[in-house]
N, C-alpha and C positions, 0 to 999 in steps of 0.2 A: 638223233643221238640218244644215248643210256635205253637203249631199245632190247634192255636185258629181263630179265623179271625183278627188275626193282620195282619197288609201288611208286614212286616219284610222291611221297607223300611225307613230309614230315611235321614233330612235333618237338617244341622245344621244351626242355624242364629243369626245374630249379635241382643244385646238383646233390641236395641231399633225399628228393624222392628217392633217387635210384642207390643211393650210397649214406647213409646216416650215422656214418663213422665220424663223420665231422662236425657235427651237431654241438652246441652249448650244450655241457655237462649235465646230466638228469633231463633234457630236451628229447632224445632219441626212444620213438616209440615201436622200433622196429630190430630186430640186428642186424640188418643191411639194408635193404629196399624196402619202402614202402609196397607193402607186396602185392595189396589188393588192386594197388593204381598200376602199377607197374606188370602184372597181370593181364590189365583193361590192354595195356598197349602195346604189349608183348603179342595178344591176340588180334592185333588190329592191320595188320602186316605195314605197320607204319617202321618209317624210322624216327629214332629217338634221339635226339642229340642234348646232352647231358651239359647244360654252363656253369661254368666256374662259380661257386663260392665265395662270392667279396668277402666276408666275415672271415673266409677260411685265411685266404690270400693276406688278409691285411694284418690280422687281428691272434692267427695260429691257431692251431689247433685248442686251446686252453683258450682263449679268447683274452688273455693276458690278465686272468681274475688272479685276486689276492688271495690264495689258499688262508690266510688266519683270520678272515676275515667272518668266511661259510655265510656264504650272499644268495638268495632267493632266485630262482629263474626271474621273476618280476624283477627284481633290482639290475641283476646281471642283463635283462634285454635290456633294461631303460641305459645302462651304461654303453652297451652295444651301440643303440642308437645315436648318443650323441659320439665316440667314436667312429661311427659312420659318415656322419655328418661333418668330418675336419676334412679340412681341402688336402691334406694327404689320400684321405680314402677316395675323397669325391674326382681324383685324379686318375688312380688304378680305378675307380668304375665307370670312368670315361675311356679308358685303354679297353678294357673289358666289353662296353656297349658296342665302339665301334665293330672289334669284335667279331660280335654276335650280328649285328647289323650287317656287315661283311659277308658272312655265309648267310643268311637271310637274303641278301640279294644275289648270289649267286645261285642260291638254290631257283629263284624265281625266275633269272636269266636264262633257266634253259626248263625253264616250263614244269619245276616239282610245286606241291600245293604245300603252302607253310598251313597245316592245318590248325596251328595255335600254339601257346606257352601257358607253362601248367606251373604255377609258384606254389609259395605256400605262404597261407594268411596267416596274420600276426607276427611275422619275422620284422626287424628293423630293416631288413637288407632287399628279400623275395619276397614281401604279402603282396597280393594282387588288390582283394579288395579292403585288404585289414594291415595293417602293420603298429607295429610296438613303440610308443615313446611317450615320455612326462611321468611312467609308470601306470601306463594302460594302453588298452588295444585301442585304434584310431581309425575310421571309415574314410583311409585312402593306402595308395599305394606305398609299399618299402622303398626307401633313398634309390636302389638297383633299379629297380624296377620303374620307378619316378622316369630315370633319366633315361633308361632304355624307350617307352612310352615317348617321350618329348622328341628323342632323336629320330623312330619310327615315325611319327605324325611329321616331322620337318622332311622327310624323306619321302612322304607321303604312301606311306605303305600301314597297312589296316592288315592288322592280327588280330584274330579274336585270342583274350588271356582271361584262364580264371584260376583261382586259387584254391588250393583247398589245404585241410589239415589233418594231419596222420594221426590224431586220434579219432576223430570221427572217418572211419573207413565207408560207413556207407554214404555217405554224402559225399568223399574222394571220390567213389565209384561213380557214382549217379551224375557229378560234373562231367569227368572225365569222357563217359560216353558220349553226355551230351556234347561236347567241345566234338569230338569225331565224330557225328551226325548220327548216333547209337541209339541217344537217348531222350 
């Protein structure tokens, strides 16, 4: 079966690499895609499958910040985070994991290679190895990400995931290969 020229290969990514429209206000360091990482994978004849946004989904586009307020990236993620963290969100990111978990094992039911998931460090939502809260960066995973992790290992299924961040483009790159066996 799919004995077509697909690669049977895919990779999964947090949804503002490939679209940064919806990014926390002054966050967005590209005008659309992260371009250098999205480049890497674009040449890699993988498929890309782009997940939802919790932030976007839960929180809008504006992230529901106080305009009179004129609040710091620093303030607005620390706000993020604990927004993240109320059992309203932690519910759409359970809807959400499933999911993603869902096509993850479909794609393995019939023999594609989940070659990994690609976040992005420092986010309340998507860091892999870094994420945002108390009003600083923290050496673990974003709330999404947390619960996606805990559902994958209960399922017994082994993703390699790493993170990176769109201002540093060469260290995006240099993950990124590595994650597809490039680098």
């Amino acid at each position: 079966m799919f004995n077509d020229k697909r690669s049977k290969k895919v990779v999964f990514v947090s949804h503002c690499i490939l679209n940064q429209n919806p990014k926390l206000d002054a966050c967005a360091h590209y005008p659309g895609t992260i371009k250098e990482t999205a480049e890497v994978l674009l040449g890699a004849d993988i498929g890309i499958v782009q997940m939802p946004c919790p932030e976007f989904l839960y929180l809008g586009l504006d992230r529901g910040v106080d305009y009179g307020t004129n609040p710091s990236v620093e303030s607005e993620d620390t706000r993020i985070a604990v927004c993240m963290n109320e059992e309203k969100s932690k519910c759409l990111c359970t809807n959400l994991v499933h999911d993603i978990v869902y096509q993850i094992e479909e794609y393995q039911k019939f023999g594609f290679n989940i070659v990994g998931l690609i976040g992005i460090n420092g986010s309340p939502t998507c860091g892999v190895e870094t994420t945002w809260y108390g009003g600083g960066e923290h050496q673990e995973p974003g709330i999404f990400i947390k619960m996606l992790g805990k559902e994958l290992k209960k399922k017994s299924i082994n993703i390699k995931m790493v993170g990176i961040k769109a201002m540093d483009a060469k260290e995006a790159v240099t993950k990124t290969k590595k994650l597809l066996g490039d680098g």
